[in-house]
C-alpha positions in Angstrom: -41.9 -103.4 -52.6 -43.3 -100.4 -53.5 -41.2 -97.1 -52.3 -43.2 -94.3 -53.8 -43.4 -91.0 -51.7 -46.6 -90.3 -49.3 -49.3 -88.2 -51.5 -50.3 -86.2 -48.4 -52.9 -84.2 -50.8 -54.4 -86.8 -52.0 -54.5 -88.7 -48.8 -56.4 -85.2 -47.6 -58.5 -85.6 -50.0 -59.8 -89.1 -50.0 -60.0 -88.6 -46.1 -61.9 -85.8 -46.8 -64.4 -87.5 -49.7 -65.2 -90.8 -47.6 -65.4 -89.6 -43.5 -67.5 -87.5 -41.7 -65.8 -85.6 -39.3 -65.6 -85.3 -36.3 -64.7 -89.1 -36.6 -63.5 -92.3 -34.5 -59.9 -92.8 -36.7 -57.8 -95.8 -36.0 -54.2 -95.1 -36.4 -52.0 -98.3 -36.6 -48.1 -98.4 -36.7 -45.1 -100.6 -36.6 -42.1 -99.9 -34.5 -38.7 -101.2 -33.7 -38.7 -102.7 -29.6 -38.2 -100.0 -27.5 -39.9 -97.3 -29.0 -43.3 -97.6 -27.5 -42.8 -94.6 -25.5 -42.3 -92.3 -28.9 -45.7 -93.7 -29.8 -47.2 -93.5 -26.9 -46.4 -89.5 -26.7 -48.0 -88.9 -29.8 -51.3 -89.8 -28.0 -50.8 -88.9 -24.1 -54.5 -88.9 -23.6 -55.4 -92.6 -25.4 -55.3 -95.9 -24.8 -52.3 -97.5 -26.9 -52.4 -101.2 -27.3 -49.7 -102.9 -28.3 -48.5 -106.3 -29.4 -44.9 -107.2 -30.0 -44.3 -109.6 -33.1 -43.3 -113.2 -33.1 -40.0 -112.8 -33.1 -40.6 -110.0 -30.7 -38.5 -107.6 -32.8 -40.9 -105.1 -33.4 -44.1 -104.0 -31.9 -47.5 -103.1 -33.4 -49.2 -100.1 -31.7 -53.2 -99.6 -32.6 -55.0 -96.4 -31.1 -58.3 -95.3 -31.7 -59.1 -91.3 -31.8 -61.7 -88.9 -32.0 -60.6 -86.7 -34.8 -61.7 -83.1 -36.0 -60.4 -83.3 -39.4 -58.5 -84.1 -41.7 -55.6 -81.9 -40.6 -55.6 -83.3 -37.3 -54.7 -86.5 -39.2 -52.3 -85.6 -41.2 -50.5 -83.6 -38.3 -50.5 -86.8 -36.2 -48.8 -88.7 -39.6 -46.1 -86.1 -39.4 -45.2 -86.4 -35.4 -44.7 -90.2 -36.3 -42.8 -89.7 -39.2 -40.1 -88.6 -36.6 -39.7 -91.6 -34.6 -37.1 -93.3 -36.1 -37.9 -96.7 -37.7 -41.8 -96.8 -37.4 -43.7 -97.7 -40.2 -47.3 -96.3 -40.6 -50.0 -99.0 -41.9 
């Protein structure tokens, strides 16, 4: 598996080169049971759909959001970051 850190700049940047903003974004993430709620926060005025996993271990959350820019991305990358467990897809 590949562990190399998150290139926040040149995520910026390739968000930057191929969307025009403001822009529908569709954030997708992975979190341990239980944790919907965290997620959920992160977006109190979306619609968060979930689906829990076979083994219903984890659950996937999808959300689409109208974004500014880039920024706003990247800020909402950093809020999730805090939720222990999630993985960001």
């Amino acid at each position: 598996m590949n562990n190399k850190p998150f290139d926040k700049a040149a995520f910026k940047e390739k968000l930057d080169a191929q969307t025009s903003f403001p822009a529908l974004y569709m954030f997708k993430f992975i979190v341990p049971k239980g944790q919907e709620e965290e997620v959920k926060s992160l977006f109190p005025m979306n619609e968060v759909i979930f689906k829990e996993s076979a083994k219903g271990t984890y659950i996937s959350a999808t959300i689409k959001v109208m974004m500014k820019d880039s920024d706003a991305i990247l800020k909402v990358y950093d809020e999730a970051s805090k939720i222990e467990g999630i993985i960001s897809l």
